[in-house]
Biopython code that builds the backbone (N, CA, C, O; Angstrom):
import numpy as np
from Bio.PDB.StructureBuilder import StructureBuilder

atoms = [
    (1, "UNK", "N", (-57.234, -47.822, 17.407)),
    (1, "UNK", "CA", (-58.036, -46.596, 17.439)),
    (1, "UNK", "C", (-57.102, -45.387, 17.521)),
    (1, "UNK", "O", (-56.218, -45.207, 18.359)),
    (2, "UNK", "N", (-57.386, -44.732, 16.688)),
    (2, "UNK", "CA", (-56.552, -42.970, 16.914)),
    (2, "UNK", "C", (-57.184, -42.206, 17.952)),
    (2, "UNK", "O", (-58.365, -42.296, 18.289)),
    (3, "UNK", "N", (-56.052, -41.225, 18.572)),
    (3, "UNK", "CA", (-56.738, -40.413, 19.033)),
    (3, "UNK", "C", (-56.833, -39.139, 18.426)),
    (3, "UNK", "O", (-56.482, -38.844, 17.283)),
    (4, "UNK", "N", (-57.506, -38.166, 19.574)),
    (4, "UNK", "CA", (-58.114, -36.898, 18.679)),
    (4, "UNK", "C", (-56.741, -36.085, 18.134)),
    (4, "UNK", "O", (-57.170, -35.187, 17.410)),
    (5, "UNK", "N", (-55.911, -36.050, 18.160)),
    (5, "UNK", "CA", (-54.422, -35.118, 17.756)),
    (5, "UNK", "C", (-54.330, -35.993, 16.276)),
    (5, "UNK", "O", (-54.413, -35.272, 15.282)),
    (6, "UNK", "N", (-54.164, -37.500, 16.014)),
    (6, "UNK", "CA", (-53.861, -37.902, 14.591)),
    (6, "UNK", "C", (-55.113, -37.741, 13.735)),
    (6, "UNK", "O", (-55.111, -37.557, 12.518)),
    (7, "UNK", "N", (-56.424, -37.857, 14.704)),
    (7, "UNK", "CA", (-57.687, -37.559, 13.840)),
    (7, "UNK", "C", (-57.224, -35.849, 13.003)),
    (7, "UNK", "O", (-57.153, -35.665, 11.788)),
    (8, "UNK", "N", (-57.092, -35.301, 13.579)),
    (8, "UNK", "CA", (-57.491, -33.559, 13.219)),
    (8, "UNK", "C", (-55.768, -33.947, 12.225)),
    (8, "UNK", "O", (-55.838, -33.624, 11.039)),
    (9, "UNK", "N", (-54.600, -34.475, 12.603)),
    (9, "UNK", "CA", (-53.642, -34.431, 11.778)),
    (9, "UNK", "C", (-54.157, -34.998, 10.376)),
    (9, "UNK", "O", (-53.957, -34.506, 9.265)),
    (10, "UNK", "N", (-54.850, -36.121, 10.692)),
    (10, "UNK", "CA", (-55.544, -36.261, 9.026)),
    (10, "UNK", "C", (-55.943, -35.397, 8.184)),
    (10, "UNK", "O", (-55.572, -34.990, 7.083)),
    (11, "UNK", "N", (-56.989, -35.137, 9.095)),
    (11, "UNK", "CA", (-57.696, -34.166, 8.501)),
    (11, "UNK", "C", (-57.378, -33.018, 7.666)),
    (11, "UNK", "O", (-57.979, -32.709, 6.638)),
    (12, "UNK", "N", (-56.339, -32.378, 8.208)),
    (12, "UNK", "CA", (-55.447, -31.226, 7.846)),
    (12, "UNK", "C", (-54.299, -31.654, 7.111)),
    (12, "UNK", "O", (-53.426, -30.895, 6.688)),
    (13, "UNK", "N", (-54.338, -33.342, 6.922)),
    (13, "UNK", "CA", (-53.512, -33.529, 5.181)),
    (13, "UNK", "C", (-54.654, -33.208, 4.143)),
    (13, "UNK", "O", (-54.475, -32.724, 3.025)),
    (14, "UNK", "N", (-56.001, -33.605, 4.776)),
    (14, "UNK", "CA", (-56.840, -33.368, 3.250)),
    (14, "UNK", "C", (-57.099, -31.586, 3.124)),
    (14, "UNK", "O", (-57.461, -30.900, 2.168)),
    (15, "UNK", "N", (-56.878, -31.371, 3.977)),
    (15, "UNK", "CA", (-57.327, -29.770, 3.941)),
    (15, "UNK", "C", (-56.382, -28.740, 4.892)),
    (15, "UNK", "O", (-56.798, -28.156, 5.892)),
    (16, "UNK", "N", (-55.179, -28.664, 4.411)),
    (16, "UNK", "CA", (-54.088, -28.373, 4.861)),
    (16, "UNK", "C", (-54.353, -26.400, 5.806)),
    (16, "UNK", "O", (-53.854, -25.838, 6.781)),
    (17, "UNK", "N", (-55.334, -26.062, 4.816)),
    (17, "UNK", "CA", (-55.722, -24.694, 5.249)),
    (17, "UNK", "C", (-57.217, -24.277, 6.280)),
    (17, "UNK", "O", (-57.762, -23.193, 6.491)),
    (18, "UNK", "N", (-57.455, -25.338, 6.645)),
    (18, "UNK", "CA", (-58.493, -25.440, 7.534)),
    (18, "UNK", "C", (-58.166, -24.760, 8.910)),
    (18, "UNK", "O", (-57.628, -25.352, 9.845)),
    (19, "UNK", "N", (-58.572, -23.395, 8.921)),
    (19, "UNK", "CA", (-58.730, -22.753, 10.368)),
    (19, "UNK", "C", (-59.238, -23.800, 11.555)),
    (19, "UNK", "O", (-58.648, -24.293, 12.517)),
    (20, "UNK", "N", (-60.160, -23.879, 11.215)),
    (20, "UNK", "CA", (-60.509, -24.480, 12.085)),
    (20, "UNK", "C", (-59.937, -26.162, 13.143)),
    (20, "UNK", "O", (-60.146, -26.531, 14.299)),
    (21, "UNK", "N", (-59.263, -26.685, 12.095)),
    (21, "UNK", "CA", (-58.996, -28.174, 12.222)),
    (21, "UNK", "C", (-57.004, -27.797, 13.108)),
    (21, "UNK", "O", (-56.486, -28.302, 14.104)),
    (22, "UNK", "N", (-56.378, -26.537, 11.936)),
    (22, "UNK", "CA", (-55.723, -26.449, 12.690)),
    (22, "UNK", "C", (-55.518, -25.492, 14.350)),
    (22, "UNK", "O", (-54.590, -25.509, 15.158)),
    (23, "UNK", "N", (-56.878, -24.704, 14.345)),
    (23, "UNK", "CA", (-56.877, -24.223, 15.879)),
    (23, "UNK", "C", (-56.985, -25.240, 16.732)),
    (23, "UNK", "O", (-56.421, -25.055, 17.810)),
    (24, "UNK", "N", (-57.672, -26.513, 16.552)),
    (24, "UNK", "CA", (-57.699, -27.713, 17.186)),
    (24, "UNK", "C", (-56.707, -28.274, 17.630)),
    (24, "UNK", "O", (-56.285, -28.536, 18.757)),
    (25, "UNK", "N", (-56.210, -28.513, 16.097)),
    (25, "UNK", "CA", (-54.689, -29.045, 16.578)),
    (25, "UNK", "C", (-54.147, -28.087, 18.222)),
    (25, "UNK", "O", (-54.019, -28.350, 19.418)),
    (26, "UNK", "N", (-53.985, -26.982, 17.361)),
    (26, "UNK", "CA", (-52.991, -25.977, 18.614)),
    (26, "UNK", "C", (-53.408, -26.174, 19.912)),
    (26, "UNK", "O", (-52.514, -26.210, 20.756)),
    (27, "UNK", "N", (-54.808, -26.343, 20.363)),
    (27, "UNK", "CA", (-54.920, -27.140, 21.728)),
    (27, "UNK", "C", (-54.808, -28.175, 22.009)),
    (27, "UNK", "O", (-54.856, -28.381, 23.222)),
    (28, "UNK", "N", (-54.589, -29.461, 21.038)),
    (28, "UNK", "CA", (-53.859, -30.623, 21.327)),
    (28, "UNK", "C", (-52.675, -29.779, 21.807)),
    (28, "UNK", "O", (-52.843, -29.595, 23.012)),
    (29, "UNK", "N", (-51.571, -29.196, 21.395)),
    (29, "UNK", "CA", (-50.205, -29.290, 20.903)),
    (29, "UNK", "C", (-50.490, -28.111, 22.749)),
    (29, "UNK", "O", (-49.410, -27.823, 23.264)),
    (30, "UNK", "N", (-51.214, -27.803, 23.196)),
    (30, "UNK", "CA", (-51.359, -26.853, 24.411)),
    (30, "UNK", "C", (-51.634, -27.777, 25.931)),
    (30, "UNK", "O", (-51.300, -27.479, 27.078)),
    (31, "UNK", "N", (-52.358, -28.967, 25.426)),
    (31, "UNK", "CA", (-52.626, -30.121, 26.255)),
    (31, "UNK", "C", (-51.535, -30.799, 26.501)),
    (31, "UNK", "O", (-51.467, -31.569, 27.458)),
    (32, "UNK", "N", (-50.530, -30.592, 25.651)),
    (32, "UNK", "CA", (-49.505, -31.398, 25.885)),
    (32, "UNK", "C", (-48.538, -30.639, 26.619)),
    (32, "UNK", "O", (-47.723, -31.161, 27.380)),
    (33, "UNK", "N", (-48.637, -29.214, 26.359)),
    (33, "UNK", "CA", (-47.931, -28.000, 27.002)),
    (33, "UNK", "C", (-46.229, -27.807, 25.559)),
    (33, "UNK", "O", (-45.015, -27.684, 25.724)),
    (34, "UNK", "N", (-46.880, -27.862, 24.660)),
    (34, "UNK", "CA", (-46.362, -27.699, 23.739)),
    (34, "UNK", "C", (-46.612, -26.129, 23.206)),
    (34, "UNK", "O", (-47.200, -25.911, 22.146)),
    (35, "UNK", "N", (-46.284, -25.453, 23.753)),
    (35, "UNK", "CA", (-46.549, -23.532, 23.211)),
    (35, "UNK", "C", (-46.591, -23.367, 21.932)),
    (35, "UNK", "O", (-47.450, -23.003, 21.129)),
    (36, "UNK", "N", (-44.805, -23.915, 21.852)),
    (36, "UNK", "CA", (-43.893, -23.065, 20.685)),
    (36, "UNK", "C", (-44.735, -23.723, 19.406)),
    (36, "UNK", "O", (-44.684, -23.013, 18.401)),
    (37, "UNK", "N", (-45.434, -24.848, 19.278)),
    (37, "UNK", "CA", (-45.973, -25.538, 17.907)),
    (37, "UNK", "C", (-47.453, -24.893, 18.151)),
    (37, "UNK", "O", (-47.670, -24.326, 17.080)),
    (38, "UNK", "N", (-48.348, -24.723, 18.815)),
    (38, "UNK", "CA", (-49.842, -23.999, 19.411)),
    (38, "UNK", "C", (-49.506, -22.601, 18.783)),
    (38, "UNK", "O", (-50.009, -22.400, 17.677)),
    (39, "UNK", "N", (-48.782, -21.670, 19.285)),
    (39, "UNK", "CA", (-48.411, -20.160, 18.766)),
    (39, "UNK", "C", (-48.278, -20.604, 17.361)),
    (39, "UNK", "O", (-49.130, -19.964, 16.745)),
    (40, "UNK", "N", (-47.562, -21.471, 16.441)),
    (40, "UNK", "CA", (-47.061, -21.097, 15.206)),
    (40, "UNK", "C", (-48.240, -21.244, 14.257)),
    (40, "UNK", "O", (-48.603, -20.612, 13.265)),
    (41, "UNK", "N", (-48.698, -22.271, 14.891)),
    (41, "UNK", "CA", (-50.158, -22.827, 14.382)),
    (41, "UNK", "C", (-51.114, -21.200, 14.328)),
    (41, "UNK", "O", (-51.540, -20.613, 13.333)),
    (42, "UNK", "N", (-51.228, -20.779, 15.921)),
    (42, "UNK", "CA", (-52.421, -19.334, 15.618)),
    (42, "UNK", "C", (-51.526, -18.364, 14.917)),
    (42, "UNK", "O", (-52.116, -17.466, 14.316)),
    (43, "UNK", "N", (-50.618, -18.364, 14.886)),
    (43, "UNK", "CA", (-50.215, -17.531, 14.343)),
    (43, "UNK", "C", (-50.575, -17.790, 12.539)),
    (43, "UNK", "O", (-51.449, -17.232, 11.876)),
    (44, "UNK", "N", (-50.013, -18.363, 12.290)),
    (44, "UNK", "CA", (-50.260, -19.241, 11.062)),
    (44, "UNK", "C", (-51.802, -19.188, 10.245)),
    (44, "UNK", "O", (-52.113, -19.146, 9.054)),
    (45, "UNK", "N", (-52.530, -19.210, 11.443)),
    (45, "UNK", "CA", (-53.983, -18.861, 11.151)),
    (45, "UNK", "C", (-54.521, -17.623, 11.245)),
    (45, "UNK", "O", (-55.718, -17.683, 10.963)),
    (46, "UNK", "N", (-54.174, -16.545, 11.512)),
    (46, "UNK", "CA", (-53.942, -15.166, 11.711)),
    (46, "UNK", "C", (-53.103, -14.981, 10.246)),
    (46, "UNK", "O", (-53.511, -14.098, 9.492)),
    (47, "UNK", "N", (-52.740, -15.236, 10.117)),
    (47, "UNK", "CA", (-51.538, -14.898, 8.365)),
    (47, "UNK", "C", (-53.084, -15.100, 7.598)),
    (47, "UNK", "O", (-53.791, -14.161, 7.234)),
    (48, "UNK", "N", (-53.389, -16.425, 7.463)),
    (48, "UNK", "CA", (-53.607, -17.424, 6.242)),
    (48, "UNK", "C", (-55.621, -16.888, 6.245)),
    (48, "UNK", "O", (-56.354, -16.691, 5.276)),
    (49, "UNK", "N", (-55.894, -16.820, 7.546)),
    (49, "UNK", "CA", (-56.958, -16.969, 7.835)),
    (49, "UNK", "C", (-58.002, -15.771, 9.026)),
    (49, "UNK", "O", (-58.925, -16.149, 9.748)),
    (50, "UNK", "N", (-57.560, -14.555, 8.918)),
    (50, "UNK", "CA", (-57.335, -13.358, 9.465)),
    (50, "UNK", "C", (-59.162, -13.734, 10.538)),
    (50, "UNK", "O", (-59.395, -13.613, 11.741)),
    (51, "UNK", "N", (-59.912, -14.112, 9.574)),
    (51, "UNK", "CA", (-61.253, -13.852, 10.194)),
    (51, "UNK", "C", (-61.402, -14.999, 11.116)),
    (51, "UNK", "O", (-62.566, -15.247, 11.429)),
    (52, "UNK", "N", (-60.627, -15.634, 11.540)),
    (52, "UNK", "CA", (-60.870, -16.590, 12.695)),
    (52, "UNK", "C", (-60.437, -16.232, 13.770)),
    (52, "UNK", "O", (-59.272, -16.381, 14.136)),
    (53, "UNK", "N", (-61.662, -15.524, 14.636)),
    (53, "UNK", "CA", (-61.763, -15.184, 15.684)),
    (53, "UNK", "C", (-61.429, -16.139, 17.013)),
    (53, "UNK", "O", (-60.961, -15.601, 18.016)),
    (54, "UNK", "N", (-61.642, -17.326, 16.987)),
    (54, "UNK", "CA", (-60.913, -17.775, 18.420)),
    (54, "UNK", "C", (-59.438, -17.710, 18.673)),
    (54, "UNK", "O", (-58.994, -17.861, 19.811)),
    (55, "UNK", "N", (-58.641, -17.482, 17.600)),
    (55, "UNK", "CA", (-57.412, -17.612, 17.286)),
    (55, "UNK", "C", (-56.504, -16.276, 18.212)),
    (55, "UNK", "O", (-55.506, -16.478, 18.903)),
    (56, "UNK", "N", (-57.285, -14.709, 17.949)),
    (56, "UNK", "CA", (-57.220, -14.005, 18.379)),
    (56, "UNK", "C", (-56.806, -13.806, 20.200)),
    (56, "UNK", "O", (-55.887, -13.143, 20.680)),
    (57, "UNK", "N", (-57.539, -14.390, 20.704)),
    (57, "UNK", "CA", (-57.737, -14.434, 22.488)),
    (57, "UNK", "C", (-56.161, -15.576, 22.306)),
    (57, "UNK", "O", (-54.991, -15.262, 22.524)),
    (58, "UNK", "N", (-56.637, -16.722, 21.909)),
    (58, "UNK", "CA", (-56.110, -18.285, 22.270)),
    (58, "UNK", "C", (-54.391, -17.237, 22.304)),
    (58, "UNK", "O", (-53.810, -17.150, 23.386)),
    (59, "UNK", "N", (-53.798, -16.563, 21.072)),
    (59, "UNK", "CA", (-52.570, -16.302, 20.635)),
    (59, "UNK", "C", (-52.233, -15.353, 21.919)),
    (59, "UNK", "O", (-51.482, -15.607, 22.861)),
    (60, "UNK", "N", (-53.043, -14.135, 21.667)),
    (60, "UNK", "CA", (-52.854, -13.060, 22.488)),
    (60, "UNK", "C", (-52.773, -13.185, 24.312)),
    (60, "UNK", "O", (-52.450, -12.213, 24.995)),
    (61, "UNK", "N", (-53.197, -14.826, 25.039)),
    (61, "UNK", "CA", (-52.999, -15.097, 25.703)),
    (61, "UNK", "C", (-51.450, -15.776, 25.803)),
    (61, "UNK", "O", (-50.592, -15.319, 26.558)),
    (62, "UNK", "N", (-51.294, -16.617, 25.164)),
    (62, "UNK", "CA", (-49.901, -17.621, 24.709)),
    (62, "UNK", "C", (-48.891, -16.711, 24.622)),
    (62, "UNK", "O", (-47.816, -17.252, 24.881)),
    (63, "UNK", "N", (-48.766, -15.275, 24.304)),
    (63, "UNK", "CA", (-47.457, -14.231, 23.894)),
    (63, "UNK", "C", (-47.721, -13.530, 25.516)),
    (63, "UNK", "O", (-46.912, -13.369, 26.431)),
    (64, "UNK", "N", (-48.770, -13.297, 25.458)),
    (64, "UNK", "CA", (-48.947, -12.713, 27.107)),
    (64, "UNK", "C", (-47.790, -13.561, 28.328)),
    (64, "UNK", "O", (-46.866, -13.120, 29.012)),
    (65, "UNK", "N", (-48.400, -14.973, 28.167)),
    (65, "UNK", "CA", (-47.631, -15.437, 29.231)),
    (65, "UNK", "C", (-46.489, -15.457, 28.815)),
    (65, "UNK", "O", (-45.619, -15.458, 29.686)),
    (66, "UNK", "N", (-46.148, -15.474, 27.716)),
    (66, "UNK", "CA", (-44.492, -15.714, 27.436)),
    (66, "UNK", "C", (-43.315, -14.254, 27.352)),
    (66, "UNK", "O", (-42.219, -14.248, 26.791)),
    (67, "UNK", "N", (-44.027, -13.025, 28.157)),
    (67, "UNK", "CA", (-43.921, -11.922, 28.321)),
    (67, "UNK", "C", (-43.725, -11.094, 27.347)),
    (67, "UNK", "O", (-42.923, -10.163, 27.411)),
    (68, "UNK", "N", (-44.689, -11.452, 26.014)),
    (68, "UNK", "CA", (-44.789, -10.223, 25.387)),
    (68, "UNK", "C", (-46.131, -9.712, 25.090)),
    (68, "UNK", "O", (-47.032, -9.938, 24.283)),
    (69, "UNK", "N", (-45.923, -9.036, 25.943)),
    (69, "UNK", "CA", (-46.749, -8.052, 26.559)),
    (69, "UNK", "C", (-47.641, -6.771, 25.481)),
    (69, "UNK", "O", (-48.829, -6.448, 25.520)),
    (70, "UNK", "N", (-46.376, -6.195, 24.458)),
    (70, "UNK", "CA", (-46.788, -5.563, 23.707)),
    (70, "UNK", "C", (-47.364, -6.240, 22.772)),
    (70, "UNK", "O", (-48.448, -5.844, 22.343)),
    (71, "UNK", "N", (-46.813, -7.301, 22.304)),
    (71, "UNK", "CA", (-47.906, -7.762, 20.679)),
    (71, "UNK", "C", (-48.661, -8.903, 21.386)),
    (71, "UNK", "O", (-48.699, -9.912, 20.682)),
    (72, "UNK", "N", (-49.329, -9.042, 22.690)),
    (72, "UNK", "CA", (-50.205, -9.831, 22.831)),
    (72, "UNK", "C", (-51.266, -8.468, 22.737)),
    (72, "UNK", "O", (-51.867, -8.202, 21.696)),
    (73, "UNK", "N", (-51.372, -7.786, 23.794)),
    (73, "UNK", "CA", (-51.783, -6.250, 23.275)),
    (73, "UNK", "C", (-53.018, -5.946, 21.845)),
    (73, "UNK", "O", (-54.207, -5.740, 21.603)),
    (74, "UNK", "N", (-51.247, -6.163, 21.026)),
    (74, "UNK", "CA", (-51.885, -5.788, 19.630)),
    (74, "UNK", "C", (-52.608, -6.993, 18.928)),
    (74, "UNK", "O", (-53.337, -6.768, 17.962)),
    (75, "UNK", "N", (-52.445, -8.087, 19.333)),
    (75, "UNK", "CA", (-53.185, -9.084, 18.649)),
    (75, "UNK", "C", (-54.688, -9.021, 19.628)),
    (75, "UNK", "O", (-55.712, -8.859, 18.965)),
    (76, "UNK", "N", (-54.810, -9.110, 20.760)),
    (76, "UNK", "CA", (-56.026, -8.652, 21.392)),
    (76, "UNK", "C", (-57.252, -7.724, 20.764)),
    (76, "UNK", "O", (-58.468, -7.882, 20.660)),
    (77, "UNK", "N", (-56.037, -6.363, 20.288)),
    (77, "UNK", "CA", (-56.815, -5.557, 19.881)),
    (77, "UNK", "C", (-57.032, -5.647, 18.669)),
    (77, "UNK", "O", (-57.654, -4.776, 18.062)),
    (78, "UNK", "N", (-56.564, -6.698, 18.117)),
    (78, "UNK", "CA", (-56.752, -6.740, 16.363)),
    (78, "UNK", "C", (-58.355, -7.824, 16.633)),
    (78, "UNK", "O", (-59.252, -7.777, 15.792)),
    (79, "UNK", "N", (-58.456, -8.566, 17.676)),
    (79, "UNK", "CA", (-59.648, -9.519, 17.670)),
    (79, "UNK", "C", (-60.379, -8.640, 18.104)),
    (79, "UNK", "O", (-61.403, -8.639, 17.420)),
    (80, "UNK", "N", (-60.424, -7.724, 19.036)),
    (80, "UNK", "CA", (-61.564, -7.097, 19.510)),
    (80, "UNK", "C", (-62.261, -6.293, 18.359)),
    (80, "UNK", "O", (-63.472, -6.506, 18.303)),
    (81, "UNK", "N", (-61.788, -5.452, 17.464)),
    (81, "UNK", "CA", (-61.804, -4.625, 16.097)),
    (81, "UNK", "C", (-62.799, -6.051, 15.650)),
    (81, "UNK", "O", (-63.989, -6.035, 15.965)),
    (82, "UNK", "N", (-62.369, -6.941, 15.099)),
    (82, "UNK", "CA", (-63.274, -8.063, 14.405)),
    (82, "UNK", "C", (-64.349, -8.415, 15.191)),
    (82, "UNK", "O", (-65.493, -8.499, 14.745)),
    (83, "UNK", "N", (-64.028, -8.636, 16.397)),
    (83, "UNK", "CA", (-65.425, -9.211, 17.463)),
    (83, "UNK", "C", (-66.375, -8.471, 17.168)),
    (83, "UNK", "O", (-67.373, -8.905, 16.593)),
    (84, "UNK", "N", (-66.180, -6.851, 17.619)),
    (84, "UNK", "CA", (-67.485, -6.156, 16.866)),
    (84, "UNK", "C", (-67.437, -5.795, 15.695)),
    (84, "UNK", "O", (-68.409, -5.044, 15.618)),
    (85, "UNK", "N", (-66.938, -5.820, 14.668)),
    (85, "UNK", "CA", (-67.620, -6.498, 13.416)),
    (85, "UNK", "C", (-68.538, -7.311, 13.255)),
    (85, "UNK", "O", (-69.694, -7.170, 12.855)),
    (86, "UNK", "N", (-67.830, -8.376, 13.665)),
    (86, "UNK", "CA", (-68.898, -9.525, 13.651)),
    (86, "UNK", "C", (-69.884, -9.629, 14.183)),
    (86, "UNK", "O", (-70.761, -10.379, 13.753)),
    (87, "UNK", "N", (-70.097, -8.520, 15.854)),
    (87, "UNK", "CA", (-71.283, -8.819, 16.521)),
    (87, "UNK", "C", (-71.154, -10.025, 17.752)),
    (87, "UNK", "O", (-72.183, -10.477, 18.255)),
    (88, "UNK", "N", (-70.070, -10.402, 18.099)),
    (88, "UNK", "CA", (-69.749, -11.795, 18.621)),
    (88, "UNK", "C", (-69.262, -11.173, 20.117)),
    (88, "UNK", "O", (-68.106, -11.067, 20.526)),
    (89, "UNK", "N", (-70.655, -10.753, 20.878)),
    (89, "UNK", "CA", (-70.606, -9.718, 22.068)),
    (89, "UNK", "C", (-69.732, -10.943, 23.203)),
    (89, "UNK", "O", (-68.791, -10.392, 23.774)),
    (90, "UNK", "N", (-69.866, -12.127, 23.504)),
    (90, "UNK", "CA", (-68.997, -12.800, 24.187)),
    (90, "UNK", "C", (-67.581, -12.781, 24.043)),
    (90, "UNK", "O", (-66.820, -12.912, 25.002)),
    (91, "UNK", "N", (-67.227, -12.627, 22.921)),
    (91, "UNK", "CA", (-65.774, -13.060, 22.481)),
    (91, "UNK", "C", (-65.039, -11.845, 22.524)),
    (91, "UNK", "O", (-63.830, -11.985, 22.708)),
    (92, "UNK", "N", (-65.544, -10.491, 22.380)),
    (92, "UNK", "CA", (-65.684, -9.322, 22.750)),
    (92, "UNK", "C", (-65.341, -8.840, 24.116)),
    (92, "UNK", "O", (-64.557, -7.941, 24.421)),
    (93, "UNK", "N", (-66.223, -9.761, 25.049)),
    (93, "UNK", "CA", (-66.363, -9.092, 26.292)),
    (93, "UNK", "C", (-64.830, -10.080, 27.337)),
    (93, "UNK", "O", (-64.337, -9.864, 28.444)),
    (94, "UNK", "N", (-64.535, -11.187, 26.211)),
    (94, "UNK", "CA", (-63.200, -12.117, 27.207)),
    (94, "UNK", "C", (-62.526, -11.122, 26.322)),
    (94, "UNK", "O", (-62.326, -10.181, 27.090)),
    (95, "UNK", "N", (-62.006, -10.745, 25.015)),
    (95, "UNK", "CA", (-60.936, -9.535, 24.445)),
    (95, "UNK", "C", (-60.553, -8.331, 25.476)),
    (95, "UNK", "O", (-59.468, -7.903, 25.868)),
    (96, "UNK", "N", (-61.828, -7.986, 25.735)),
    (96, "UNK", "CA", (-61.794, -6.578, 26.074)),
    (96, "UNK", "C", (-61.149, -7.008, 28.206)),
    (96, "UNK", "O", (-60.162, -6.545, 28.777)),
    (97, "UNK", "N", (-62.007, -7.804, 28.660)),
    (97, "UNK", "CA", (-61.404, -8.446, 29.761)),
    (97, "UNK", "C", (-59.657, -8.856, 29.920)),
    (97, "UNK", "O", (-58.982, -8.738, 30.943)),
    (98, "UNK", "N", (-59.315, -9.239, 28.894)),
    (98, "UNK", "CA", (-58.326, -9.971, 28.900)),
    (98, "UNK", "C", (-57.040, -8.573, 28.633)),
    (98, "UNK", "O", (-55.891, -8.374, 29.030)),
    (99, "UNK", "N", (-57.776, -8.023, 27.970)),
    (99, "UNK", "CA", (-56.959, -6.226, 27.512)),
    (99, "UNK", "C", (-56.816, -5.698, 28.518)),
    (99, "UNK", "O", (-55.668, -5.315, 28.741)),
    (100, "UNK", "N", (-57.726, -5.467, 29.434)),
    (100, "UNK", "CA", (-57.712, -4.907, 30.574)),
    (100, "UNK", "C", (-56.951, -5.390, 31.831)),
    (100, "UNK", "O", (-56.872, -4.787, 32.901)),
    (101, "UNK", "N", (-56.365, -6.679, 31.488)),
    (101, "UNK", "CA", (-55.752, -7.126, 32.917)),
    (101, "UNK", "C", (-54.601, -6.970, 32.540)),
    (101, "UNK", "O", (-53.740, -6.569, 33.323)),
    (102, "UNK", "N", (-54.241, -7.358, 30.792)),
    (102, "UNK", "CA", (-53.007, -6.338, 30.460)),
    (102, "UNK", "C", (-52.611, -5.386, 30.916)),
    (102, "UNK", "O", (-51.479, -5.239, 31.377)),
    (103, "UNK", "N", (-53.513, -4.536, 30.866)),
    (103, "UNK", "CA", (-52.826, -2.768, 30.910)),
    (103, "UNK", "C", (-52.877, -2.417, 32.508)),
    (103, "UNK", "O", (-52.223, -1.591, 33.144)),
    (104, "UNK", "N", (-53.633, -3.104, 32.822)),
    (104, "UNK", "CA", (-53.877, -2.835, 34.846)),
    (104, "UNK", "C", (-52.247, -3.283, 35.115)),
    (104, "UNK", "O", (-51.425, -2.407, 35.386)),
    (105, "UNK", "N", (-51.888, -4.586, 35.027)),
    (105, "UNK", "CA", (-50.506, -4.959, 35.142)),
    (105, "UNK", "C", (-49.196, -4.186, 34.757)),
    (105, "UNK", "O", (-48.152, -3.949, 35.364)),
    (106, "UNK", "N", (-49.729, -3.850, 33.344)),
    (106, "UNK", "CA", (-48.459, -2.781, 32.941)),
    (106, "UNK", "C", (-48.486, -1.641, 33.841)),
    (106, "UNK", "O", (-47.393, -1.262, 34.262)),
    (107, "UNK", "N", (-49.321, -1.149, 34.139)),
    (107, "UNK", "CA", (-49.484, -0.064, 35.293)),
    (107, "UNK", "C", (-49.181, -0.309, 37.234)),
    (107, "UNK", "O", (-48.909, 0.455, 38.160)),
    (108, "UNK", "N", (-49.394, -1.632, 37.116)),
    (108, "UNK", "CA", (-48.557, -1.829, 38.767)),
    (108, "UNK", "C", (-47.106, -2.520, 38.697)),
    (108, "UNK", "O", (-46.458, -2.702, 39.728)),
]
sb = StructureBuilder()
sb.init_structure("model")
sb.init_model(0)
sb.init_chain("A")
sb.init_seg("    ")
for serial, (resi, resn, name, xyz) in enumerate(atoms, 1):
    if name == "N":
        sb.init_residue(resn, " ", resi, " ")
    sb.init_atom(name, np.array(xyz, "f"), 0.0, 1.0, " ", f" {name:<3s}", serial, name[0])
structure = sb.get_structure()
């Protein structure tokens, strides 16, 4: 039996550009505490695949902890810009949360 990391690796031989299959992956590759392959992945999906909004928070958290501070920032604020686009008032309200504990920090 496979588990769920070679399932979604299949998957993403048949459909190599799948947002979705590879944001999956990147939380396998986060479960394992694997960053540096999780970031390349959202990042990767952010290039290839701009309108995939979970990607946004997941990245902009991952550069946060790894102290960059400024382009977690700007990737935050590049999802929040899309969140309301889209109307996607939850995903919105962890962006805008997550922005804010940014900038409170940069300030103490």
């Amino acid at each position: 039996m496979t588990n769920r990391k070679e399932q979604i690796i299949s998957f993403l031989k048949k459909d190599p550009n799948d947002a979705f299959l590879q944001y999956a992956l990147s939380i396998e590759f986060l479960a394992e505490n694997k960053k540096k392959e999780a970031m390349e992945l959202l990042e990767n999906i952010l290039k290839n695949s701009p309108n995939y909004l979970p990607s946004y928070y997941q990245l902009g958290t991952l550069l946060y902890e790894d102290g960059e501070k400024n382009k977690a920032l700007e990737v935050l604020k590049k999802g929040e810009i899309l969140a309301k686009e889209k109307g996607d008032k939850h995903t919105l309200s962890e962006l805008k949360r997550e922005i804010q504990n940014i900038e409170i920090e940069n300030y103490l």
